[in-house]
PyMOL Python script that loads the backbone (N, CA, C, O; Angstrom):
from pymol import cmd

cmd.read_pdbstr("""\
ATOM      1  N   UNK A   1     -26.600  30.468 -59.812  1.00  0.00           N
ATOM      2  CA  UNK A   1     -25.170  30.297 -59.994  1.00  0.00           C
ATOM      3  C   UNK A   1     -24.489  29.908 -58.681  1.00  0.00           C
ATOM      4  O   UNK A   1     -23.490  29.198 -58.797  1.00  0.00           O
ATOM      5  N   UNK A   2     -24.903  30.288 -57.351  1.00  0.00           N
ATOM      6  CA  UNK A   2     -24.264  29.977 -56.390  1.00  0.00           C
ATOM      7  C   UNK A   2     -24.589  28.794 -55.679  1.00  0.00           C
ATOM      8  O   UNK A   2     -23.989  28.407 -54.677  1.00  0.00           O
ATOM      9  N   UNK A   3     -25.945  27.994 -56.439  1.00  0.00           N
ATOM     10  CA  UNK A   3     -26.052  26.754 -55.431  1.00  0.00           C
ATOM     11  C   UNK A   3     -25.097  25.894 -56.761  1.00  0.00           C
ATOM     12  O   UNK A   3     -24.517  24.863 -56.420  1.00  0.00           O
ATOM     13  N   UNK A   4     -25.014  26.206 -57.753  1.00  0.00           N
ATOM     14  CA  UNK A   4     -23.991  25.539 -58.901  1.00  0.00           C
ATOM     15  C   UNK A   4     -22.758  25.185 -58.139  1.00  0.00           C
ATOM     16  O   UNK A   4     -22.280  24.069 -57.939  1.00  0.00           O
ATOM     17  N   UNK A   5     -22.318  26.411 -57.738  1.00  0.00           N
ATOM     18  CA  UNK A   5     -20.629  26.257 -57.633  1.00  0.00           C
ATOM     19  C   UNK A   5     -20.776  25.395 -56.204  1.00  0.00           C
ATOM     20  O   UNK A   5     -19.991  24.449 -56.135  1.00  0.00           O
ATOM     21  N   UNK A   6     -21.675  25.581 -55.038  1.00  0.00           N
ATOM     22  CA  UNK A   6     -21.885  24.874 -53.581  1.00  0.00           C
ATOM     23  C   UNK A   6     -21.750  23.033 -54.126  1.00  0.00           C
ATOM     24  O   UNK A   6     -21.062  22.070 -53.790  1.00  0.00           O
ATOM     25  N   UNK A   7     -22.935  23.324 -55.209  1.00  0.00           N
ATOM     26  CA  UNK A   7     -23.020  21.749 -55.923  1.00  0.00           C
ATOM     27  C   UNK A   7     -21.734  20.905 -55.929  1.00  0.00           C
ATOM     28  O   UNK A   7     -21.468  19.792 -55.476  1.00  0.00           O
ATOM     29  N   UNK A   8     -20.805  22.130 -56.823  1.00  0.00           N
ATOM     30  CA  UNK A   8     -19.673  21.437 -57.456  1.00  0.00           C
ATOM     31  C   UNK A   8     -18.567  21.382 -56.422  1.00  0.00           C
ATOM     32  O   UNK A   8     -17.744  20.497 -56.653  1.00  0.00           O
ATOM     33  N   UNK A   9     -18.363  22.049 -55.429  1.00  0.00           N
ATOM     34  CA  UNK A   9     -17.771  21.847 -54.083  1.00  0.00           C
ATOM     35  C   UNK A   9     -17.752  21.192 -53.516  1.00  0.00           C
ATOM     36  O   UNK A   9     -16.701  20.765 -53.039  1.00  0.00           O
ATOM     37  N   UNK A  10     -19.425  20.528 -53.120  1.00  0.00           N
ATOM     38  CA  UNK A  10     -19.293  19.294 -52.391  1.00  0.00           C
ATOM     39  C   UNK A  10     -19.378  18.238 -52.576  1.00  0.00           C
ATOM     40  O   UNK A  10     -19.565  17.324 -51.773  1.00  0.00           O
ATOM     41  N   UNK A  11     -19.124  18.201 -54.754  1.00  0.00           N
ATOM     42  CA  UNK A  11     -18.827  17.215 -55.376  1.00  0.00           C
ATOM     43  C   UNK A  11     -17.138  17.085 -55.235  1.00  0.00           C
ATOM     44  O   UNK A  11     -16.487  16.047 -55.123  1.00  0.00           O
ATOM     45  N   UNK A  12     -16.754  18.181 -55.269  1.00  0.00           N
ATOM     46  CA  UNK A  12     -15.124  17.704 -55.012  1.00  0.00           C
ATOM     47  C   UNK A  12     -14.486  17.503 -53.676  1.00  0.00           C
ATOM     48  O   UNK A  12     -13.330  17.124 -53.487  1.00  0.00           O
ATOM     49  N   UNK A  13     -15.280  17.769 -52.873  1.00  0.00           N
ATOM     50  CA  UNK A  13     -14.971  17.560 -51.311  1.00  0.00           C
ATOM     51  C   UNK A  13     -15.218  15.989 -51.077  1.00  0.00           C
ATOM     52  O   UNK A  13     -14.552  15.421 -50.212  1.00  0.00           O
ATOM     53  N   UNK A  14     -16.004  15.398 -51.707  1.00  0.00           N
ATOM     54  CA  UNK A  14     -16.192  14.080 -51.599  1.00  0.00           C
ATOM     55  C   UNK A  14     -15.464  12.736 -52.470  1.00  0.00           C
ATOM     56  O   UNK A  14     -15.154  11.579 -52.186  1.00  0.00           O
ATOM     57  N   UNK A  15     -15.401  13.525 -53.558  1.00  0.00           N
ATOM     58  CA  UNK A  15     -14.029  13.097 -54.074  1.00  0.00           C
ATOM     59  C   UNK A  15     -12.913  12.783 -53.504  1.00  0.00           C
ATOM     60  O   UNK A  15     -12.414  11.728 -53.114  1.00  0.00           O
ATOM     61  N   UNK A  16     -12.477  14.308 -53.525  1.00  0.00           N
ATOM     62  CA  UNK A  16     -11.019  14.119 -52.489  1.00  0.00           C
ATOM     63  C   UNK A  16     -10.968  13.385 -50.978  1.00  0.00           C
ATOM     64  O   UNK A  16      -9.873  12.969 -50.601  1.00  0.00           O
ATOM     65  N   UNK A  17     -12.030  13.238 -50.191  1.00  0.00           N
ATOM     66  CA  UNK A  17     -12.467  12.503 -49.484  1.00  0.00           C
ATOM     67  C   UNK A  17     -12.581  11.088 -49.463  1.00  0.00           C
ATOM     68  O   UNK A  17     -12.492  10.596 -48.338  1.00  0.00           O
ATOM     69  N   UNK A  18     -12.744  10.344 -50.361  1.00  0.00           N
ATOM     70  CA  UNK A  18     -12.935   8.913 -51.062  1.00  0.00           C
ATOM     71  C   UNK A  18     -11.023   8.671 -51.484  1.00  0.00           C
ATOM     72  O   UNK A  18     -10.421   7.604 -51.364  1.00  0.00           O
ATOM     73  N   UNK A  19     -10.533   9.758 -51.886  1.00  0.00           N
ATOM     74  CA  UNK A  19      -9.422   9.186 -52.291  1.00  0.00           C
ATOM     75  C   UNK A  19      -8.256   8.900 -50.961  1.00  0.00           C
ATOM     76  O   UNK A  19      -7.279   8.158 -50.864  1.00  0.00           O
ATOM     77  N   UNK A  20      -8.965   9.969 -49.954  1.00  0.00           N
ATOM     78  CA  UNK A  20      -8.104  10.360 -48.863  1.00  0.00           C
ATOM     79  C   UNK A  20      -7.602   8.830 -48.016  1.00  0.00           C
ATOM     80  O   UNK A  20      -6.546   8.396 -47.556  1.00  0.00           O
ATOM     81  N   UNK A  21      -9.323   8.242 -48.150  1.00  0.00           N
ATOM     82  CA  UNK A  21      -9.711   7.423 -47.570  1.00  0.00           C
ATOM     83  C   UNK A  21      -9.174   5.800 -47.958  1.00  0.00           C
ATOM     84  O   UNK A  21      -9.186   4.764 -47.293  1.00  0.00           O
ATOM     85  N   UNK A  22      -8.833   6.026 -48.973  1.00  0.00           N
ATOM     86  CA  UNK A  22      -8.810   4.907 -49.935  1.00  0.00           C
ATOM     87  C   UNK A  22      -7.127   4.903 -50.002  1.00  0.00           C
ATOM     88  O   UNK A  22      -6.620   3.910 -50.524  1.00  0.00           O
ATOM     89  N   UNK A  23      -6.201   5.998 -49.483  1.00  0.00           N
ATOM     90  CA  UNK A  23      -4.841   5.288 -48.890  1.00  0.00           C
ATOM     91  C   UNK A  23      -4.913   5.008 -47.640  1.00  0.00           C
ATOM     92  O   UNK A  23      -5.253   5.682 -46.668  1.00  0.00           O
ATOM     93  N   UNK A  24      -4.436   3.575 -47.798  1.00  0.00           N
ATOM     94  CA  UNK A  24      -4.446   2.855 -46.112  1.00  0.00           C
ATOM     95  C   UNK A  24      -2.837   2.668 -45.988  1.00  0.00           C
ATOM     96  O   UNK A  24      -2.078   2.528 -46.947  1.00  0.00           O
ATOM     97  N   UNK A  25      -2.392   2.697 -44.344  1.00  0.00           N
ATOM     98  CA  UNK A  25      -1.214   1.907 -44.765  1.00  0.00           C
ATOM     99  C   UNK A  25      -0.910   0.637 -44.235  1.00  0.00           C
ATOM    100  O   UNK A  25      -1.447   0.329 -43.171  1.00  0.00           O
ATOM    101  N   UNK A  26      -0.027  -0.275 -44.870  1.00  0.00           N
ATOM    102  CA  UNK A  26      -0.243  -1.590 -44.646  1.00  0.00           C
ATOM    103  C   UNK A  26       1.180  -2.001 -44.141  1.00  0.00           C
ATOM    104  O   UNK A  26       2.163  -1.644 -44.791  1.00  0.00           O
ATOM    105  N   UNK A  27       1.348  -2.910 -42.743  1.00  0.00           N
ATOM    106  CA  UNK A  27       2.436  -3.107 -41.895  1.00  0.00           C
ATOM    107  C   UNK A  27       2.537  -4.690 -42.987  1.00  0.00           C
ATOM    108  O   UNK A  27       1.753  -5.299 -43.715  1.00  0.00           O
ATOM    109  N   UNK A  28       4.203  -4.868 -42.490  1.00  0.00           N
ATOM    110  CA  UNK A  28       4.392  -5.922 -43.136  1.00  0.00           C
ATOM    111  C   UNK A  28       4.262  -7.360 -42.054  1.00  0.00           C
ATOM    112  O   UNK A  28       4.758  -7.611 -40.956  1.00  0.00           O
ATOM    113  N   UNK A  29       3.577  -7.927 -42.741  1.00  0.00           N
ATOM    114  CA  UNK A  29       3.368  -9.457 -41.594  1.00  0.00           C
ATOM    115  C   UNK A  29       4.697 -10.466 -42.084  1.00  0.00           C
ATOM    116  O   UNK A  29       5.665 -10.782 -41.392  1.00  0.00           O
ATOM    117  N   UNK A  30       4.408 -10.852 -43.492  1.00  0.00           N
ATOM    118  CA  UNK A  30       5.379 -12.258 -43.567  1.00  0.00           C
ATOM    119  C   UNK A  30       5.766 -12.419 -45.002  1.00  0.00           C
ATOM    120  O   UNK A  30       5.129 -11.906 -45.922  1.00  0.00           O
ATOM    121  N   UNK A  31       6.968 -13.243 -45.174  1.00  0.00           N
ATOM    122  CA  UNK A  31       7.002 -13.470 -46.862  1.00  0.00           C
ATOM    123  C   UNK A  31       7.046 -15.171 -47.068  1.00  0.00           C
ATOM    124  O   UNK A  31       6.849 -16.082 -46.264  1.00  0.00           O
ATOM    125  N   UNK A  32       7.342 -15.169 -48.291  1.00  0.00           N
ATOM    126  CA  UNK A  32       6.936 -16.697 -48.631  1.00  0.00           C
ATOM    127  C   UNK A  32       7.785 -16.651 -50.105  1.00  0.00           C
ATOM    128  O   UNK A  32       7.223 -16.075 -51.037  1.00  0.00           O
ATOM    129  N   UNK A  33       9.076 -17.224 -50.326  1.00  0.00           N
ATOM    130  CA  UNK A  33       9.517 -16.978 -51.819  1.00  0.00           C
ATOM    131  C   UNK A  33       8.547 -18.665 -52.578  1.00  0.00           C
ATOM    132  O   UNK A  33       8.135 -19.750 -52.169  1.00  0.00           O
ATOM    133  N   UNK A  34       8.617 -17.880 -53.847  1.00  0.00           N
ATOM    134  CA  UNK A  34       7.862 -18.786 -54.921  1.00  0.00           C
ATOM    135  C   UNK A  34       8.553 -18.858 -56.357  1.00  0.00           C
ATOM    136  O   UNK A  34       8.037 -18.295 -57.322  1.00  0.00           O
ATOM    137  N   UNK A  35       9.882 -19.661 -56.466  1.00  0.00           N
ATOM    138  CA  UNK A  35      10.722 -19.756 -57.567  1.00  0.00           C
ATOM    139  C   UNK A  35      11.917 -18.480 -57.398  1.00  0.00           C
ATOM    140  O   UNK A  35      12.848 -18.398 -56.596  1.00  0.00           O
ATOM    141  N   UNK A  36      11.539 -17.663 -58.348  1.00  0.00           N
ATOM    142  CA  UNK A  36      13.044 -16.305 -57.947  1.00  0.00           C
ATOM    143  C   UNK A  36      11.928 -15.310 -57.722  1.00  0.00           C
ATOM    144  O   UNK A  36      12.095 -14.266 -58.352  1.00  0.00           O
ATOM    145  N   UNK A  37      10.781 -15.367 -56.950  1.00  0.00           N
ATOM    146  CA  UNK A  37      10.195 -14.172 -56.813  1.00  0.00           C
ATOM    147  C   UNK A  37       9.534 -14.628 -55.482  1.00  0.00           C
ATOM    148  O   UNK A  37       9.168 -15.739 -55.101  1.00  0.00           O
ATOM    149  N   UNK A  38       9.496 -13.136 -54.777  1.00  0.00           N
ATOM    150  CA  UNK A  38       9.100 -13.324 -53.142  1.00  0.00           C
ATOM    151  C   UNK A  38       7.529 -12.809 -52.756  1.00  0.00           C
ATOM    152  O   UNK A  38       7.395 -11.605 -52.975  1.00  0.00           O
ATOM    153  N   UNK A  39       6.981 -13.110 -52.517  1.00  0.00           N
ATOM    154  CA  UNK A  39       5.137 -12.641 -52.494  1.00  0.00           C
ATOM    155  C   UNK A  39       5.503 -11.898 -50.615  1.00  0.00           C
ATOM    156  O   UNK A  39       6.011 -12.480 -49.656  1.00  0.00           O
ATOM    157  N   UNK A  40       5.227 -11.134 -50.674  1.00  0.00           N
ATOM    158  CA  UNK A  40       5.393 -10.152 -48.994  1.00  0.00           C
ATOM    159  C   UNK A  40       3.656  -9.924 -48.799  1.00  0.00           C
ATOM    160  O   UNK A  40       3.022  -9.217 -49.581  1.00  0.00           O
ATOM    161  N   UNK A  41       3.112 -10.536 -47.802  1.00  0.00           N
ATOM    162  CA  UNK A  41       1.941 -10.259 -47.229  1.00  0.00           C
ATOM    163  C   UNK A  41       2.386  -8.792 -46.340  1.00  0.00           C
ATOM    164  O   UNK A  41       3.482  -8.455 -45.894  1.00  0.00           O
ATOM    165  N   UNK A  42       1.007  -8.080 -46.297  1.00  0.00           N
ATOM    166  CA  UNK A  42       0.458  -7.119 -45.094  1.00  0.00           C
ATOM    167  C   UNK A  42      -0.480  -7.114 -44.419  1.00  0.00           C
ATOM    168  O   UNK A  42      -1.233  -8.074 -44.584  1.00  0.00           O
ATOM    169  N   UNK A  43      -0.889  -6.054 -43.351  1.00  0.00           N
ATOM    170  CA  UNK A  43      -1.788  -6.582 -43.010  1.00  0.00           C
ATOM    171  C   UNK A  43      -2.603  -4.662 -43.098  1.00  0.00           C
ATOM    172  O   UNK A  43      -2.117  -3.640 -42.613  1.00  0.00           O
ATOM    173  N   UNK A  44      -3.528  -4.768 -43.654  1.00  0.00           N
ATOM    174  CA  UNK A  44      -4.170  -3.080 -44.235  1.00  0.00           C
ATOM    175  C   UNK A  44      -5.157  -2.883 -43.321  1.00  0.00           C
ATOM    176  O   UNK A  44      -6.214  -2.544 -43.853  1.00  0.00           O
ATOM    177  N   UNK A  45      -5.206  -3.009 -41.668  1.00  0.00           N
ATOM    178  CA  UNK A  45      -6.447  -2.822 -40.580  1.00  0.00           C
ATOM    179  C   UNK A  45      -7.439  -3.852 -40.922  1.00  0.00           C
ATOM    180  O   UNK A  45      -8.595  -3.770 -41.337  1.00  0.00           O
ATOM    181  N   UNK A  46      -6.658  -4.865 -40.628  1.00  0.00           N
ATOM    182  CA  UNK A  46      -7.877  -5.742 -41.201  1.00  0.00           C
ATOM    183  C   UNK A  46      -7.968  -6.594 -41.888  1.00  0.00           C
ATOM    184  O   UNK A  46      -8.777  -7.489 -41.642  1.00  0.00           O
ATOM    185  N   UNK A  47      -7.223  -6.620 -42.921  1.00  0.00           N
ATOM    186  CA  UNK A  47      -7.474  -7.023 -44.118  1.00  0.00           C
ATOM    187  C   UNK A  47      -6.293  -7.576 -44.913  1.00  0.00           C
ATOM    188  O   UNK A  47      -5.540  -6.642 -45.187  1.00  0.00           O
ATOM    189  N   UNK A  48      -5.829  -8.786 -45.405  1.00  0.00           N
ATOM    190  CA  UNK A  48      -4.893  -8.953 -46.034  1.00  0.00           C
ATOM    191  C   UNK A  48      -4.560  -8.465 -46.993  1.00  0.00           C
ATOM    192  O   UNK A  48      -5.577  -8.315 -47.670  1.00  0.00           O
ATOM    193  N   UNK A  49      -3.028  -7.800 -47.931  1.00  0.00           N
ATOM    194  CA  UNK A  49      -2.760  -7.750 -48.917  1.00  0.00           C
ATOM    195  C   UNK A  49      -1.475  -8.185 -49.501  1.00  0.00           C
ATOM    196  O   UNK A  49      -0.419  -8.143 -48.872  1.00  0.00           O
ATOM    197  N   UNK A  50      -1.565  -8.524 -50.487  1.00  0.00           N
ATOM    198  CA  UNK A  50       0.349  -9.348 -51.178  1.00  0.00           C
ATOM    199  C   UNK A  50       0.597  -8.246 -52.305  1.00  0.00           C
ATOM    200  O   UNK A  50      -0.155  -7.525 -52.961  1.00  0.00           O
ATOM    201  N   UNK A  51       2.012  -8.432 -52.244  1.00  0.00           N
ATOM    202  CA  UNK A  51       2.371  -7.894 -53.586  1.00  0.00           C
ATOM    203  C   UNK A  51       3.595  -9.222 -53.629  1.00  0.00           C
ATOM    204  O   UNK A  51       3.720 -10.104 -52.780  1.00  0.00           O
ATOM    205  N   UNK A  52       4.522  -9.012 -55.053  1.00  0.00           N
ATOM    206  CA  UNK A  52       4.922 -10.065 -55.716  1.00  0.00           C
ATOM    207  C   UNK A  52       6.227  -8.959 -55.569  1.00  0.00           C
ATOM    208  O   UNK A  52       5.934  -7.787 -55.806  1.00  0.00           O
ATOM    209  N   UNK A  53       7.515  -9.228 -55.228  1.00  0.00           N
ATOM    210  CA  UNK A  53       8.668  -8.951 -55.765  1.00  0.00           C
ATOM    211  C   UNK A  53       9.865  -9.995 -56.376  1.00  0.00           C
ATOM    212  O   UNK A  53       9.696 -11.184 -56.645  1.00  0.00           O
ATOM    213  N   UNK A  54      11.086  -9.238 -56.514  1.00  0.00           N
ATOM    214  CA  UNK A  54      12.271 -10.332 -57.037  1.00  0.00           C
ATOM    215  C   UNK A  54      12.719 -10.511 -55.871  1.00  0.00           C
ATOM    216  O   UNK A  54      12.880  -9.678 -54.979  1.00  0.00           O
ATOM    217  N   UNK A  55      12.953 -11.776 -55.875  1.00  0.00           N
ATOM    218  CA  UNK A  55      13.374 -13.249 -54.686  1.00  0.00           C
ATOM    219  C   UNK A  55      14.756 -12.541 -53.879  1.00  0.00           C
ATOM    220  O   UNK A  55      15.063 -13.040 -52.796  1.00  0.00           O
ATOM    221  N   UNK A  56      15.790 -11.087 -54.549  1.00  0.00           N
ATOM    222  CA  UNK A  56      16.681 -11.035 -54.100  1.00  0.00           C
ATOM    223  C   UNK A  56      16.264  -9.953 -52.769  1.00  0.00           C
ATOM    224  O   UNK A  56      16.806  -9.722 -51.688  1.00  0.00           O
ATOM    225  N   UNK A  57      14.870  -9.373 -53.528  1.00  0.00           N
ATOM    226  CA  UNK A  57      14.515  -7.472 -52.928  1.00  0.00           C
ATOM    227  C   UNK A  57      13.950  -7.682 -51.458  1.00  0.00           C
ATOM    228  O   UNK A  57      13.215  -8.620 -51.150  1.00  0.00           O
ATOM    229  N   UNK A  58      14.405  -6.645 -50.548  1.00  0.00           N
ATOM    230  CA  UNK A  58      13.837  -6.986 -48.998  1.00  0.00           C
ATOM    231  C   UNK A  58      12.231  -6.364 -49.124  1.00  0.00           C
ATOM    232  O   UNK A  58      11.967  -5.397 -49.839  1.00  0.00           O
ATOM    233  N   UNK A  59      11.288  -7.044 -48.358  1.00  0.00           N
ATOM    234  CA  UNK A  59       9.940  -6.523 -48.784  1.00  0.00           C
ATOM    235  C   UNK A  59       9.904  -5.401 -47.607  1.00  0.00           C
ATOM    236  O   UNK A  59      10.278  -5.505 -46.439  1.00  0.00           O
ATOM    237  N   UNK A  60       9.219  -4.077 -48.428  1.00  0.00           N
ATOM    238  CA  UNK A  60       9.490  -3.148 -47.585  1.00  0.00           C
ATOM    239  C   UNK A  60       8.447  -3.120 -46.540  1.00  0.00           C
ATOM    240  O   UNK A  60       7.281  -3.393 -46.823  1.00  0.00           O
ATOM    241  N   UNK A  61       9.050  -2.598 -44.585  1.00  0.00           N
ATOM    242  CA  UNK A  61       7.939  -2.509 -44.026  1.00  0.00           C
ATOM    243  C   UNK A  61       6.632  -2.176 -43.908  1.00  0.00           C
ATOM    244  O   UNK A  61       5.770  -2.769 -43.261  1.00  0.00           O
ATOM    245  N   UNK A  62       6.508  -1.014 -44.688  1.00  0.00           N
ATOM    246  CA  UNK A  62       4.899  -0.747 -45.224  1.00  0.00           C
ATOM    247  C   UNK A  62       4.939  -0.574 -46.826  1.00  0.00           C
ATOM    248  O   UNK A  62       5.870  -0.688 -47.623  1.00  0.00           O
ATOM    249  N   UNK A  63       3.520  -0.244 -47.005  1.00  0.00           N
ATOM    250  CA  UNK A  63       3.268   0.006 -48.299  1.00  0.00           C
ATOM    251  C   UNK A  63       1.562   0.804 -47.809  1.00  0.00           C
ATOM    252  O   UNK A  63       0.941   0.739 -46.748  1.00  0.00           O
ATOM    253  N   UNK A  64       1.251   1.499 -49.083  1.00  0.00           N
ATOM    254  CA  UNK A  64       0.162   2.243 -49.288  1.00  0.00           C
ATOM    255  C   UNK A  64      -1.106   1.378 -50.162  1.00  0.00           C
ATOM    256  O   UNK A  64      -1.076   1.137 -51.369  1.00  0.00           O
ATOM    257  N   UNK A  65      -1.766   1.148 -49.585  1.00  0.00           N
ATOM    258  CA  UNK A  65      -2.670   0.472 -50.642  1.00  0.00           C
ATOM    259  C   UNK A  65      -3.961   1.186 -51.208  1.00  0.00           C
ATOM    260  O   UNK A  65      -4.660   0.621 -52.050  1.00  0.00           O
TER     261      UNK A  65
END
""", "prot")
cmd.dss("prot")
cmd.show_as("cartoon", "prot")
cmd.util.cbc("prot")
cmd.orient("prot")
């Protein structure tokens, strides 16, 4: 019973670990409007990411990816 529950511990320690890991945060680089909607690049350590807003909305300095 007690290597069970150790089991299931450091099944959820790794879990929560993976998720911890898996929010990055992402600075804002640049936008680009495309009709009435604005695409806002970031930059996630590395790595590019876009999201899509309305052409009027300011793209916010970070985001969580």
């Amino acid at each position: 019973m007690r290597h069970l529950v150790a089991v299931v511990a450091l099944i959820a320690a790794f879990i929560l670990a993976g998720q911890a890991m898996a929010d990055v945060i992402c600075l804002f680089r640049s936008e680009q409007i495309s009709g009435t909607k604005k695409i806002c690049y970031y930059d996630c350590g590395g790595s590019m990411y876009a999201i899509t807003i309305d052409g009027l909305q300011l793209c916010p300095l970070s985001i969580r990816a």
